[in-house]
C-alpha positions, -999 to 999 in steps of 0.1 A, spaced: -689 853 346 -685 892 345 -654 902 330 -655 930 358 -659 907 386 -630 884 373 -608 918 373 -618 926 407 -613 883 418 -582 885 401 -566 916 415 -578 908 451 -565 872 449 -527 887 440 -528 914 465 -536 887 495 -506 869 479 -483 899 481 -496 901 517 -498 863 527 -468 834 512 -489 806 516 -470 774 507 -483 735 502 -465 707 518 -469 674 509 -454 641 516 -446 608 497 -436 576 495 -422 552 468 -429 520 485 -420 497 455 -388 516 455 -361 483 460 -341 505 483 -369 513 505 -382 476 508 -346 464 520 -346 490 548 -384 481 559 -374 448 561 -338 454 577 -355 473 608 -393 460 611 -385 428 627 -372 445 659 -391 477 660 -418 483 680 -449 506 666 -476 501 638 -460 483 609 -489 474 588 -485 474 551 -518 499 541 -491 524 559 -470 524 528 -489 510 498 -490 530 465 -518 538 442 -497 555 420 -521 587 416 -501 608 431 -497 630 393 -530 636 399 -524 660 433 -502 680 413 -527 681 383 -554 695 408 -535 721 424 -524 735 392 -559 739 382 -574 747 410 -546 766 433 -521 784 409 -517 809 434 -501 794 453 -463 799 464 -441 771 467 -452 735 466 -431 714 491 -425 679 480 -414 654 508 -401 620 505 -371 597 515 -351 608 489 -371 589 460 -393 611 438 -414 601 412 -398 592 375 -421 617 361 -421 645 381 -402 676 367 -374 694 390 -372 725 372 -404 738 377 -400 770 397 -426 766 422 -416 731 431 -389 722 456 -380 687 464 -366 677 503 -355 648 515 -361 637 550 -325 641 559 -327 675 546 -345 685 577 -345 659 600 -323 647 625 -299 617 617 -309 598 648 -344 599 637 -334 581 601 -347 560 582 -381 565 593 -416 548 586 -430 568 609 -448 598 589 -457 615 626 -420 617 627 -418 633 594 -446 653 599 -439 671 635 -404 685 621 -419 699 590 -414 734 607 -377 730 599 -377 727 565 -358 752 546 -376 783 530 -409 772 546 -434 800 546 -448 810 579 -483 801 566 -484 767 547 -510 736 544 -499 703 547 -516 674 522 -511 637 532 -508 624 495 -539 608 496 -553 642 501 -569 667 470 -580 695 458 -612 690 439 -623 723 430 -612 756 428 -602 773 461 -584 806 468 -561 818 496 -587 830 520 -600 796 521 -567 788 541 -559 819 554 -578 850 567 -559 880 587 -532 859 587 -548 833 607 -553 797 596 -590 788 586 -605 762 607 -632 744 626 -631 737 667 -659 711 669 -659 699 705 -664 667 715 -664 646 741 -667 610 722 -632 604 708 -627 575 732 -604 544 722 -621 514 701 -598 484 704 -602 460 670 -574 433 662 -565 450 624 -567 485 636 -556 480 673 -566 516 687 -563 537 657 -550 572 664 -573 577 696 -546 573 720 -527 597 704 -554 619 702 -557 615 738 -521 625 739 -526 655 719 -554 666 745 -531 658 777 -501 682 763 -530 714 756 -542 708 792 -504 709 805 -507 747 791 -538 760 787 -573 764 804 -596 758 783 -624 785 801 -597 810 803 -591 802 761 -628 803 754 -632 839 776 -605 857 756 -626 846 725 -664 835 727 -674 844 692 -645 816 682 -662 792 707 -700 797 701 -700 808 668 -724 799 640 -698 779 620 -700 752 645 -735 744 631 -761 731 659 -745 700 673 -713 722 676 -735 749 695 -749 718 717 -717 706 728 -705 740 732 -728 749 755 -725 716 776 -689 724 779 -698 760 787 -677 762 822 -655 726 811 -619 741 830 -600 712 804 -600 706 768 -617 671 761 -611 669 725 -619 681 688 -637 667 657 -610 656 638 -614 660 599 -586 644 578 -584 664 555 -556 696 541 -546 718 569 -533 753 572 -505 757 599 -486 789 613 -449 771 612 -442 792 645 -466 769 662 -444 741 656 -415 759 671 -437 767 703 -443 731 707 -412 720 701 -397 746 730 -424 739 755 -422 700 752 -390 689 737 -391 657 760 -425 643 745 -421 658 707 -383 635 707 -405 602 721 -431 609 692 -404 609 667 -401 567 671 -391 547 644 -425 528 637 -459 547 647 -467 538 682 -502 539 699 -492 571 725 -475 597 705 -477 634 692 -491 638 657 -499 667 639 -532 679 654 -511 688 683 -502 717 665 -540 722 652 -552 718 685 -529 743 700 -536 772 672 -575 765 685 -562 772 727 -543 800 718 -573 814 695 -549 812 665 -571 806 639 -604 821 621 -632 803 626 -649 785 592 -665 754 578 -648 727 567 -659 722 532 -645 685 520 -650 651 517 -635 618 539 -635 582 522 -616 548 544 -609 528 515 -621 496 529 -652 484 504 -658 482 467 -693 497 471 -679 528 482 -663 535 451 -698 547 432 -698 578 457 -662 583 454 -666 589 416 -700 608 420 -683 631 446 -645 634 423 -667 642 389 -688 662 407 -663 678 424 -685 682 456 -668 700 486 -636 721 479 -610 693 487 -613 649 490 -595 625 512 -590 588 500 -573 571 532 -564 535 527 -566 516 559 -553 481 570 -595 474 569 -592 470 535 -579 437 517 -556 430 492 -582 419 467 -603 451 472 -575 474 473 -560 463 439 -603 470 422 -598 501 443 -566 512 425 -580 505 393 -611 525 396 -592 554 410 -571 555 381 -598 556 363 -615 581 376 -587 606 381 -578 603 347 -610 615 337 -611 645 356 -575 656 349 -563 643 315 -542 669 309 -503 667 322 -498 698 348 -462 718 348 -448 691 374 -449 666 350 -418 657 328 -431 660 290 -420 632 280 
């Protein structure tokens, strides 16, 4: 590359810094932590909600997530690492960019213990020092190639992609019971409480029949041309860049519902976070752009092959690996494996939030 043009990269790159915090938040679990498999089992018999175990179990890949950002976000400003009070053996506390919070650091006590991660997720605005720009990583969630701050962020507006669609409808199965459509519904319902979606897509039209939607977006956009309610997004599960003062709207305007969503166990109708995504999209908070990552559900060994083609490769700028109560046992442990495998081979070297030793 031309030394000039890594200057002019480099000088650009720390002058949106100065001018836009952007921290990463990202949640975790232990769940072979003894601790934590006492309280499961003290409150799951008489809880209601989703209690299946492909909620909690643990690759242990999560060094890898820390490996990736340092190589491929170093910009970034402080890395938020979220967990019930267990962090990982290896991971080292006195690196300056990381801070480590508990869940009662921010939550309420009522709310606690919780294995509900829409409950951790929806107060995340409260967390001390947050930056008023941030992304938020499930840790199955990573970087896997470089990125920079505008691919987040542009005129202080988070980056992001309002597909339209009108298909997100419930699919009952016995494993999966209804998934997270029902709360997508839910998510919907609250936007239309507040906002019109014709008056939303007046105030903007270049956000609302814009190229970035590609042609199916276009399509649908069109169909919904004069559509006087929101009937739901394209929902990519991927990283996503939040204004924290979004959260605190919510959380003003619908106290009632945000308190019912904070159960103990998941349940079928509650908030989650693309409540807040959907609500930077009707207020026009965001600048339109491509989503450029990958999605994987962890249910089959044959997906693997693409898994490692697409990680090596590092195709699209960030990858998703969601484990799902579809997969087995007996698939999930070759699933581990391989993922281990792979990771190590793209990043063999320890990162700075890593313990030496």
């Amino acid at each position: 590359m031309n030394p000039s043009l890594v200057i002019w990269i480099t000088i650009n790159t720390i002058k949106h810094m100065e001018e836009t915090k952007i921290d990463f938040v990202v949640t975790w679990l232990d769940s072979t932590d003894p601790e934590w498999q006492e309280s499961y089992l003290k409150y799951r018999p008489d809880s209601k909600g989703f209690k299946k175990d492909a909620r909690f179990r643990n690759m242990d890949i999560f060094r890898y997530w820390f490996r990736a950002v340092e190589m491929y976000a170093p910009w970034v400003n402080k890395v938020y690492l979220v967990t019930n009070g267990k962090f990982p053996e290896w991971i080292n506390k006195d690196n300056p960019k990381l801070v480590l919070v508990k869940h009662e650091d921010y939550m309420p006590k009522e709310c606690l213990p919780t294995f509900n991660s829409c409950a951790i997720e929806l107060h995340m605005h409260k967390i001390k020092g947050l930056s008023e720009h941030f992304v938020y990583f499930n840790d199955d969630m990573y970087l896997n190639a470089p990125i920079t701050p505008e691919h987040y962020f542009k005129n202080g507006l988070p980056c992001d992609l309002n597909k339209e669609t009108c298909y997100n409808v419930p699919i009952y199965t016995d494993k999966d019971r209804f998934g997270i459509n029902l709360s997508m519904m839910a998510n919907i319902g609250i936007i239309n409480r507040h906002f019109r979606r014709w008056d939303t897509v007046r105030q903007s039209p270049k956000r609302w029949f814009g190229t970035h939607l590609g042609i199916k977006g276009l399509v649908m956009s069109l169909l919904l041309a004069r559509q006087r309610l929101f009937v739901g997004f394209s929902n990519f599960h991927l990283e996503q860049a939040f204004l924290k003062s979004v959260f605190d709207e919510i959380w003003e305007k619908e106290p009632n519902f945000m308190n019912e969503s904070c159960s103990r166990f998941r349940e079928e109708v509650t908030a989650n976070p693309y409540i807040f995504q959907y609500w930077q999209f009707a207020t026009n908070r965001f600048f339109p752009q491509e989503r450029d990552g990958n999605y994987f559900s962890l249910t089959e060994r044959e997906t693997m092959a693409k898994i490692e083609h697409t990680l090596l490769g590092s195709i699209g700028k960030s990858i998703c690996l969601n484990d799902t109560a579809l997969c087995s046992d007996e698939n999930y442990l070759y699933i581990k494996e391989c993922l281990q495998r792979i990771f190590e081979i793209k990043f063999p070297h320890k990162s700075t939030y890593e313990i030496n030793n």
